[in-house]
Legacy VTK file of the C-alpha trace (Angstrom):
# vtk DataFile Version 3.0
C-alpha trace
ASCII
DATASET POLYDATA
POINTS 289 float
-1.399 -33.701 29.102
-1.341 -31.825 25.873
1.587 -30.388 23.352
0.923 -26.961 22.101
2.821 -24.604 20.564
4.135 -21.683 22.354
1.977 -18.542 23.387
2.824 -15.736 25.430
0.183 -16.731 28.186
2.790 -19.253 29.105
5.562 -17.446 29.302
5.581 -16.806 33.271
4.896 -20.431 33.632
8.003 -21.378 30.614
10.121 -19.497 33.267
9.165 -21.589 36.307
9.238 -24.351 34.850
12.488 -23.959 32.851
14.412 -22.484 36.317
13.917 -25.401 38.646
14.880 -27.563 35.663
18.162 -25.469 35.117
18.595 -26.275 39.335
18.105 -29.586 38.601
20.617 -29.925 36.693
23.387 -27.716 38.866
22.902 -24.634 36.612
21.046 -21.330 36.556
18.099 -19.894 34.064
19.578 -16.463 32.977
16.438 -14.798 31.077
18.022 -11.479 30.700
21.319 -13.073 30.070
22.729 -15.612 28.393
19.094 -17.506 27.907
17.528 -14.156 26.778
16.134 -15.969 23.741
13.544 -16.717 25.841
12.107 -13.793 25.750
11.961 -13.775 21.977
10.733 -17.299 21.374
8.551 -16.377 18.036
11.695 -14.467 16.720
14.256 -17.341 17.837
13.133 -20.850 17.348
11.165 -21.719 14.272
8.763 -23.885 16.351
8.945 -23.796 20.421
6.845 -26.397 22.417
5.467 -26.790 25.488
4.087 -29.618 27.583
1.266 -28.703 29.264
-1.027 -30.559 32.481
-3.910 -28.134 33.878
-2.189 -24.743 32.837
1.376 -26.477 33.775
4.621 -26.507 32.032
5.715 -30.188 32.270
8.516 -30.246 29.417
9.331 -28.050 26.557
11.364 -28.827 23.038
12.151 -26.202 20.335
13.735 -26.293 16.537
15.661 -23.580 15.627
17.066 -22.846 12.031
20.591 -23.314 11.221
20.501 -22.820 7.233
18.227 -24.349 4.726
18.957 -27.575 5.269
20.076 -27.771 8.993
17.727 -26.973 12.433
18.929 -27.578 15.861
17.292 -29.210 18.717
16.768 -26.958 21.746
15.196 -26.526 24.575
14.482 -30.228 25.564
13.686 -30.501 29.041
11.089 -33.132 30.890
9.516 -32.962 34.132
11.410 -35.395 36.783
8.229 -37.332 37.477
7.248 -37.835 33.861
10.800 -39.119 33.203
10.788 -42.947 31.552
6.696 -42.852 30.239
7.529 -42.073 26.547
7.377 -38.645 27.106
10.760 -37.188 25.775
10.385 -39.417 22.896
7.207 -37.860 21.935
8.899 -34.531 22.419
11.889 -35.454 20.026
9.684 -37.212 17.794
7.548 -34.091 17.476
10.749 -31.555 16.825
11.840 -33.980 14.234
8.800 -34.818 12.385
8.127 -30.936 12.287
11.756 -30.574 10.607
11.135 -33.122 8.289
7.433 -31.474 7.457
9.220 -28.178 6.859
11.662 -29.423 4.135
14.831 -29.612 5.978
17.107 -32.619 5.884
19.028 -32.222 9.153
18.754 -32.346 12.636
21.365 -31.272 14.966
22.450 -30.998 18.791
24.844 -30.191 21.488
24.801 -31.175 24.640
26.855 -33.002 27.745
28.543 -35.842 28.180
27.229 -36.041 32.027
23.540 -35.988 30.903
23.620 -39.921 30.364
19.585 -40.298 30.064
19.397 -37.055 27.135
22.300 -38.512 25.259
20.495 -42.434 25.409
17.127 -41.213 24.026
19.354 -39.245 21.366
20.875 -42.482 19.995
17.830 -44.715 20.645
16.252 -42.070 18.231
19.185 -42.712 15.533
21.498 -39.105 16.436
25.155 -39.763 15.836
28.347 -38.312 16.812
30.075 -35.309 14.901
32.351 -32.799 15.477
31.988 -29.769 17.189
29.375 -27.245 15.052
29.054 -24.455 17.193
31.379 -22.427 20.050
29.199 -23.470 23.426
31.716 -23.902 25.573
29.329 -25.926 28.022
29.170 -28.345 25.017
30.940 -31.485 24.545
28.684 -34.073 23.168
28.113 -32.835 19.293
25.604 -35.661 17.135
22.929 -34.879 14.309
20.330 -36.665 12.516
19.985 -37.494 8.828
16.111 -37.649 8.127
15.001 -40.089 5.344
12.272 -42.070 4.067
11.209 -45.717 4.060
9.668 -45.787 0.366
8.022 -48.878 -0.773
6.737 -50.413 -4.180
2.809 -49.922 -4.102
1.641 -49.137 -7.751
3.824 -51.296 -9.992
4.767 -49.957 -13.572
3.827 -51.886 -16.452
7.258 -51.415 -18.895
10.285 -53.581 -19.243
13.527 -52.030 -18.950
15.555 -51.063 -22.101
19.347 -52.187 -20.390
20.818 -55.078 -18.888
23.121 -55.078 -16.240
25.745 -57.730 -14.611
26.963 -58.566 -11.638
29.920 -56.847 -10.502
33.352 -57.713 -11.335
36.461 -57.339 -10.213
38.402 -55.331 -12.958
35.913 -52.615 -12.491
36.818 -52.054 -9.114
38.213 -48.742 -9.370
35.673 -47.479 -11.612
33.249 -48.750 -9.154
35.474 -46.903 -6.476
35.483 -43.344 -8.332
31.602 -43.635 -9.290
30.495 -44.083 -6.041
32.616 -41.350 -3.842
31.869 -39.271 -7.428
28.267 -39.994 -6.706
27.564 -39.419 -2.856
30.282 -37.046 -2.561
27.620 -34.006 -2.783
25.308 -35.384 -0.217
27.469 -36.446 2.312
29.642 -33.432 1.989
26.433 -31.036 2.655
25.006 -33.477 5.743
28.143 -33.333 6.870
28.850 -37.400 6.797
32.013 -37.899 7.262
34.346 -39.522 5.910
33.355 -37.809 2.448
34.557 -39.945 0.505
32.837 -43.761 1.904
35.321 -46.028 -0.114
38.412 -45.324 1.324
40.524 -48.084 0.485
40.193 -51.676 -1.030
38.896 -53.637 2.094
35.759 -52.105 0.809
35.519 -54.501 -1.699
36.698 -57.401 0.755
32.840 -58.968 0.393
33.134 -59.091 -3.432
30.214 -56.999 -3.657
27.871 -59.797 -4.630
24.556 -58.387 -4.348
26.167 -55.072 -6.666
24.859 -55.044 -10.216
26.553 -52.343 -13.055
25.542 -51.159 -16.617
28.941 -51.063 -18.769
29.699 -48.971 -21.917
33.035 -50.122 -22.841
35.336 -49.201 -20.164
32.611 -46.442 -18.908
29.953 -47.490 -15.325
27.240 -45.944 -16.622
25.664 -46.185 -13.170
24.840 -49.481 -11.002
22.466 -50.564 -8.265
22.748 -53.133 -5.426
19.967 -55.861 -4.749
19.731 -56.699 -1.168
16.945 -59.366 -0.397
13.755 -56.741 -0.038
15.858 -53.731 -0.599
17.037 -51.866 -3.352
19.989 -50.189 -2.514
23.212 -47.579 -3.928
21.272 -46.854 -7.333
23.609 -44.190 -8.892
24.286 -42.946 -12.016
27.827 -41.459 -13.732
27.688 -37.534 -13.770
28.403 -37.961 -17.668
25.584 -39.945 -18.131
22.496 -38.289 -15.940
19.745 -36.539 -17.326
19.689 -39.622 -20.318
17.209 -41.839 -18.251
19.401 -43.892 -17.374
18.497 -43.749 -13.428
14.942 -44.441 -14.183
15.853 -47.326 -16.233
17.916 -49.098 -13.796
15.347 -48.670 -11.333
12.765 -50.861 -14.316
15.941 -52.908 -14.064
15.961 -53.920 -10.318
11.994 -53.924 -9.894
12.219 -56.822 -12.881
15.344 -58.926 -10.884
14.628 -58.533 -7.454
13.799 -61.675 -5.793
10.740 -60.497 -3.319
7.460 -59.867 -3.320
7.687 -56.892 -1.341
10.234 -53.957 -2.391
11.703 -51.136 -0.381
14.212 -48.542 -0.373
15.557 -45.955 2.008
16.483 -42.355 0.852
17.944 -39.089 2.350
15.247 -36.201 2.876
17.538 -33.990 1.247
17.565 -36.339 -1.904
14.568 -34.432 -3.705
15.554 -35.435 -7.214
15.436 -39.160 -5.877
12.594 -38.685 -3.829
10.362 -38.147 -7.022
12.027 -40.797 -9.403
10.620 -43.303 -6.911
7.708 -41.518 -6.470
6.678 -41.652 -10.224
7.813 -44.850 -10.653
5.523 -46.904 -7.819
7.068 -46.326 -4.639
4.951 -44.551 -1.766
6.507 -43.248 1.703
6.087 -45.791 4.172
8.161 -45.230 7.140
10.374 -41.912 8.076
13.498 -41.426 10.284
LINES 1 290
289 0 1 2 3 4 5 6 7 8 9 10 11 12 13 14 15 16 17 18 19 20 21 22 23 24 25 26 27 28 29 30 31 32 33 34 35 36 37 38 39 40 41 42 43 44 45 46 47 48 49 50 51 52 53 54 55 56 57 58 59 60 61 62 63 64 65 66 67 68 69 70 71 72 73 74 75 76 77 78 79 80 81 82 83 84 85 86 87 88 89 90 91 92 93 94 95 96 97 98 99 100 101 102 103 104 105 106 107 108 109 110 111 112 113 114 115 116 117 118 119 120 121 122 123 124 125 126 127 128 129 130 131 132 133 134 135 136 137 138 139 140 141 142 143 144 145 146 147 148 149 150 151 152 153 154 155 156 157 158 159 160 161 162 163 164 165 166 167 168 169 170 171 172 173 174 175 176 177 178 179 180 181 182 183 184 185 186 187 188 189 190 191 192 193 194 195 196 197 198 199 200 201 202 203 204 205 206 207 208 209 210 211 212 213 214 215 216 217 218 219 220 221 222 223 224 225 226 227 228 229 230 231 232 233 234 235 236 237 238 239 240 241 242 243 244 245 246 247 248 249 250 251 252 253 254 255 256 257 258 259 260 261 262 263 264 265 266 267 268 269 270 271 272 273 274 275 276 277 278 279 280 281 282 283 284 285 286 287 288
């Protein structure tokens, strides 16, 4: 069994294989109709798949662009017998990590609600639920995929940090409020994360937010940084205070009061600017969603 890309030696065999899967599933392939994408693979999909046994189609998976950020899953069909050996994982793990490879920061997919084995690999994979992004109106089940990294502290940096921050406190909870929707408003506007704004009301703050550290000036967060046993987690920085260092320096900050030997931290793919911080200060990618 081997994945290769897409020729058009396979296309008779694509066909086959992709109309008795369309009968499978109580619908028709319509080449020269609505599925006449399939006759323009190259020009369609940015990267089209296909599962292949002894000149065999066996399953197919395909990534088509949205916009710069955003792709689409497509295409992802399985052989019955093959069904529940691993093999549509590899498939979805292959049209991911291609996204990923490519620069984009977003995986999406529609699909329907009576396909109960698709939509449990989907969420076993980490897709979510979102509204409605296109107008297929054999669609009903609408979810994406944020990709991100696992980064970890490998090559520690040998300088002390220049601030000192303190545990959070109370009176600075709306501060805290309007720095952090401020902060993350960007990203999870463009992902399309909804709600926009996280902290929506004051029962975010129920927990007392004791593992949440902030660097004061006066009445100003300059930016803050949570500490959460291995992880280091929510560094931001006030929009009136970035491009001053300050980031960098409470990173030095949390690397020095962490309490564990090993350090990690997750980050969005689309997150370039954080991305390299951590990159020149220690951390390597270990892990990738």
């Amino acid at each position: 069994m081997e994945l290769v890309k897409y020729n058009g030696n396979l296309k008779s065999e694509l066909f086959r294989f992709t109309t008795e899967c369309f009968a499978e599933l109580g619908k028709s392939f319509e080449p020269y109709g609505r599925h006449s994408f399939y006759n323009e693979i190259d020009n369609y999909f940015e990267r089209f798949w296909c599962l292949v046994d002894e000149d065999k189609v066996k399953g197919t998976v395909a990534i088509a662009r949205l916009d710069d950020i955003t792709v689409e899953l497509k295409a992802l069909y399985l052989d019955s017998p093959l069904r529940g050996f691993g093999w549509g994982y590899k498939l979805l793990d292959e049209a991911v990590s291609f996204a990923r490879e490519n620069g984009f920061s977003r995986v999406v997919l529609d699909s329907m609600s009576h396909y109960k084995d698709a939509e449990r690999l989907y969420r076993h994979y980490g897709f979510t639920d979102i509204d409605r992004y296109n107008d297929n109106v054999h669609a009903n089940v609408f979810m994406q995929l944020i990709l991100a990294y696992t980064m970890e502290y490998k090559n520690p940096v040998d300088e002390s940090p220049s601030v000192r921050l303190i545990p959070f406190l109370p009176e600075y909870q709306e501060r805290y409020k309007e720095l952090y929707n401020d902060c993350y408003h960007e990203m999870r506007e463009t992902l399309n994360i909804k709600p926009y704004d996280y902290i929506q009301n004051d029962s975010f703050f129920d927990s007392g937010l004791k593992d949440v550290y902030i660097l004061i000036n006066g009445n100003d967060i300059i930016g803050s940084v949570a500490l959460k046993g291995e992880e280091i987690d929510d560094l931001i920085v006030n929009s009136k205070y970035q491009g001053r260092g300050y980031g960098r320096q409470i990173l030095l900050w949390a690397l020095e009061n962490i309490n564990s030997k090993r350090i990690i931290l997750r980050v969005a793919a689309w997150n370039k600017r954080a991305i390299s911080l951590y990159e020149k200060n220690g951390f390597e990618i270990v892990g990738k969603r």
